[in-house]
C-alpha positions in Angstrom: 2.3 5.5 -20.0 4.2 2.6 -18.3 7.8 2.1 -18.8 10.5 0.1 -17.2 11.7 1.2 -14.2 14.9 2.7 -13.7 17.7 4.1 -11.4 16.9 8.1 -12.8 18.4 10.7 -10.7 15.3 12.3 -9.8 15.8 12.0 -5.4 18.5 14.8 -5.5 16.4 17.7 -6.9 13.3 16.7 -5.0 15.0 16.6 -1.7 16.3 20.1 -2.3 12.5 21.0 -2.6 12.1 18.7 0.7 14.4 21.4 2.1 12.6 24.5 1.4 8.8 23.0 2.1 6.4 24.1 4.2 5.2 21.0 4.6 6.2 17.9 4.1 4.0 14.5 3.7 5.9 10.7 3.1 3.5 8.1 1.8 4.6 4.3 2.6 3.3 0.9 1.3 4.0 -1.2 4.0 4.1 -5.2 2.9 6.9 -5.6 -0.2 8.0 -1.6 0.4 8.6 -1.6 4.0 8.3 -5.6 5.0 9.6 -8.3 2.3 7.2 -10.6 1.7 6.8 -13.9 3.8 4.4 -16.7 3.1 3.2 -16.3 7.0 1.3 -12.9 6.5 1.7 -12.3 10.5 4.9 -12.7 10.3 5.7 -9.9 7.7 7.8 -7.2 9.6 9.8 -4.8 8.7 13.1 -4.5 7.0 15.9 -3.5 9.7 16.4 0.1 10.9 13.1 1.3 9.3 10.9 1.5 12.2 13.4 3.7 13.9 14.1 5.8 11.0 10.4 6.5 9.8 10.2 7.4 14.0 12.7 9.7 13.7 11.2 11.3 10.4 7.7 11.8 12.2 9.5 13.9 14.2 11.2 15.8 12.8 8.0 17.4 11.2 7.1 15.0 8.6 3.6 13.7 8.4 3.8 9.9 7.3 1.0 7.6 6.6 1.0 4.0 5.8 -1.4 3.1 2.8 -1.7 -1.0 2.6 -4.1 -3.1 1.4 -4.3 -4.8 4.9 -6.5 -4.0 7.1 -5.5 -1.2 9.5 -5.4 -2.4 12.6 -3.1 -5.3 11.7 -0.4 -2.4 11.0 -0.7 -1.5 14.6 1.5 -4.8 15.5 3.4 -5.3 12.5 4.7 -2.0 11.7 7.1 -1.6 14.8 6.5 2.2 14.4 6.4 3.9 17.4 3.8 6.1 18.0 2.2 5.1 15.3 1.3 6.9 12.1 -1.5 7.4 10.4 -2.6 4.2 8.5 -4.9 4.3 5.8 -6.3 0.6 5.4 -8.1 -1.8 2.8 -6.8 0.3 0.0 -8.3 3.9 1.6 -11.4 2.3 2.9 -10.2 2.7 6.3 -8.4 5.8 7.8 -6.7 5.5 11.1 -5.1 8.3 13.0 -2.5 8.9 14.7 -4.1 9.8 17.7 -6.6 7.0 17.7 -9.8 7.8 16.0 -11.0 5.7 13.2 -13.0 6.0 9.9 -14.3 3.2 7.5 -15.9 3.5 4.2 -18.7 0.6 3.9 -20.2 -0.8 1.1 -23.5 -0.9 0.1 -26.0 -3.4 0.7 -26.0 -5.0 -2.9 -22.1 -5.1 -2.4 -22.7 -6.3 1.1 -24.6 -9.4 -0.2 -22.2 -10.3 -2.7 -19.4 -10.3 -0.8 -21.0 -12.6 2.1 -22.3 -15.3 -0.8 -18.6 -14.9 -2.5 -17.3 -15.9 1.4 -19.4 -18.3 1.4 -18.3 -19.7 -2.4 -14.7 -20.0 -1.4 -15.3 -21.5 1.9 -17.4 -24.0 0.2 -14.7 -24.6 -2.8 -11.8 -25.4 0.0 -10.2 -22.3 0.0 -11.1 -20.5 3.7 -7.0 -20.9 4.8 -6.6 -18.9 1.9 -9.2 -16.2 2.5 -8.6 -12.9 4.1 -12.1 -10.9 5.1 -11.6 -7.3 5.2 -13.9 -3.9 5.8 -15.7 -4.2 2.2 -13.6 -7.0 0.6 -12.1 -9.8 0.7 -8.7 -11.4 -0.5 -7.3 -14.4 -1.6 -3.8 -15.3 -1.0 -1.3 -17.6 -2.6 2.0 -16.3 -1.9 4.7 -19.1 -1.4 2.8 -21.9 -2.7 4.2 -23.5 -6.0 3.2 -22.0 -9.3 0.8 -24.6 -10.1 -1.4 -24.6 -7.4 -1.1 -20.8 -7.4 -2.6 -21.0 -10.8 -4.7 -23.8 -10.0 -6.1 -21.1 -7.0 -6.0 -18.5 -9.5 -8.7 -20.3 -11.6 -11.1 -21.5 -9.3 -11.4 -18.0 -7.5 -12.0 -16.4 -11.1 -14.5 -19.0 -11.7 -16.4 -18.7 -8.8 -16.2 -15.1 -8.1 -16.5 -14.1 -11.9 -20.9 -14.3 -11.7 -20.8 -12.4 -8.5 -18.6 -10.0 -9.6 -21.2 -8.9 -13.0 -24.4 -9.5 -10.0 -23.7 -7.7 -7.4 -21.2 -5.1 -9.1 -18.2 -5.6 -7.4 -14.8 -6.1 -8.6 -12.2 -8.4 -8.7 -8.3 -6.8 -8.5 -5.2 -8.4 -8.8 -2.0 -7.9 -6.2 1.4 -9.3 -5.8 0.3 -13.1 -4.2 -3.6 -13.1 -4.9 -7.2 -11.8 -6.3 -9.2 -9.4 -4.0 -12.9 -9.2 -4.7 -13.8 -5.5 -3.7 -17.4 -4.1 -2.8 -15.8 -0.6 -3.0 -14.6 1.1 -5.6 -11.6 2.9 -3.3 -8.1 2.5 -4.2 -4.6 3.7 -2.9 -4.9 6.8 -5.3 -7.8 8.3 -3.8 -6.0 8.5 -0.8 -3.2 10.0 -2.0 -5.3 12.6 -3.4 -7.7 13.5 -0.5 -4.0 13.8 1.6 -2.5 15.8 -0.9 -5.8 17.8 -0.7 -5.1 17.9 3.1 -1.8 19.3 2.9 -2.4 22.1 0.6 0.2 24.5 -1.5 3.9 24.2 -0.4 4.2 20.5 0.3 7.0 18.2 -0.9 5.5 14.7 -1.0 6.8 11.0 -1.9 4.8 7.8 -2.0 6.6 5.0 -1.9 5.3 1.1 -3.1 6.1 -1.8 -4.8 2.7 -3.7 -6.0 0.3 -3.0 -9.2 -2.3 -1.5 -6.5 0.4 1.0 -5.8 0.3 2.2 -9.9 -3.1 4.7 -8.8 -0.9 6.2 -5.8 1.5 7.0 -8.2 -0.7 8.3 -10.8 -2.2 10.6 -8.1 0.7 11.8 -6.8 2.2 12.7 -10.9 2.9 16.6 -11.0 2.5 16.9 -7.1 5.6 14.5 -5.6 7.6 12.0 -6.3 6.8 8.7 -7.2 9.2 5.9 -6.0 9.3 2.1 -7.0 10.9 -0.5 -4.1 11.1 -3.5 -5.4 13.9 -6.1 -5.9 13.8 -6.0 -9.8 12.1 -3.4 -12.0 8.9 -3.4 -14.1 7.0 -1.2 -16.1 5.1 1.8 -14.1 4.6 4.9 -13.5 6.8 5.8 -10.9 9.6 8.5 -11.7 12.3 6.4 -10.4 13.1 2.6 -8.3 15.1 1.7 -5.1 16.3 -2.1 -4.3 15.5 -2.6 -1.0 16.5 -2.5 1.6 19.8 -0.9 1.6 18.8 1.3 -1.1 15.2 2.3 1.0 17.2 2.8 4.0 19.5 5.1 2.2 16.4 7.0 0.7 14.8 7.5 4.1 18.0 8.8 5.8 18.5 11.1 3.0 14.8 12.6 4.2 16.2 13.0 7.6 19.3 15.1 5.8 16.9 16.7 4.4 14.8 17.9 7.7 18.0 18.9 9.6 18.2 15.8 11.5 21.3 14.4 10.2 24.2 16.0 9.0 
């Protein structure tokens, strides 16, 4: 059940489990958790610090991934991480690891088809500065723009995409600044759960996000980690506790690094 976020003091007893673990996993939203937004998409980089820091974590025996709704690759240039972690892209559809090898989920053919005529739509209807093609989706963005022509956007993407969505069976998914039409049915939470799966018995785990599409990563991770809201101002979820960034998710990520030995 979804309730307003608060401050709970649930960080202190899980990073005494963080302690103790034999392994230990951190899950990371990247644009709105680790980046604020921006209306120039290639522009959105990283809060201060937090490359460095989440460096520092990887080694000191932490396994972190990066689970966006971007496309993976584009997490390469923004993240500033160095090496880079493993980046699961398009909402789990792509998986990118750490030492370079690379895994995408397509869709099917039916999906395939509507996706390319819903392209086509939107391109038609004016909106191809607005349109973001992904591996097995696309997205519409509207971040920045003044609230009526974000609902004026809003609309004609719903109209337009609506028939395609019942035709070809695909599905259309609100996120913080647009509509995604989706030929896959993969989200955020089935990523979390095949890398809890990964990790096996022993691990202390946190995912980290800020958007709706982060609500399935932090239904997976319920009764195996913690769940963690960033976001300037709370809302109803399900995470078990929320962080203002970015002084409050810096704090947070050097209390992981306390946690690990690193820091004293």
């Amino acid at each position: 059940m979804l309730k307003l976020a608060e401050h709970v003091d649930v960080c202190a007893p899980f990073f005494l489990q963080l302690r103790e673990a034999r392994t230990r996993v951190l899950m990371l939203d990247y644009d709105g958790t680790l980046a604020p937004f921006t209306p120039d998409r290639t522009r959105a980089f990283p809060y201060r610090e937090i490359p460095q820091t989440i460096s520092r974590i990887t080694r000191c025996g932490t396994r972190v991934i990066l689970i966006s709704g971007r496309p993976a690759t584009e997490l390469l240039f923004l993240s500033g991480i160095h090496p880079h972690p493993e980046i699961w892209g398009s909402h789990g559809a792509e998986r990118l690891y750490s030492d370079g090898r690379y895994e995408v989920e397509s869709p099917g053919p039916r999906q395939r088809a509507g996706l390319q005529k819903a392209e086509h739509a939107l391109e038609s209807a004016g909106l191809a500065a607005r349109v973001e093609t992904k591996p097995g989706a696309i997205a519409v963005h509207w971040r920045g723009l003044a609230v009526e022509e974000r609902t004026r956007i809003e609309q004609k993407v719903r109209r337009l995409a609506g028939p395609l969505v019942h035709e070809y069976e695909l599905q259309l998914q609100p996120f913080d600044g647009g509509l995604e039409i989706r030929g896959l049915a993969r989200n955020k939470g089935d990523a979390v759960n095949t890398i809890l799966a990964e990790a096996g018995k022993g691990v202390a785990a946190a995912y980290l996000g800020d958007d709706q599409t982060d609500e399935n990563a932090f239904r997976a991770i319920k009764g195996h980690g913690l769940a963690v809201l960033v976001r300037t101002e709370p809302r109803p979820t399900m995470a078990d506790t929320w962080l203002r960034p970015p002084d409050e998710l810096r704090h947070f990520l050097r209390e992981w690094l306390v946690a690990c030995g690193a820091e004293k």
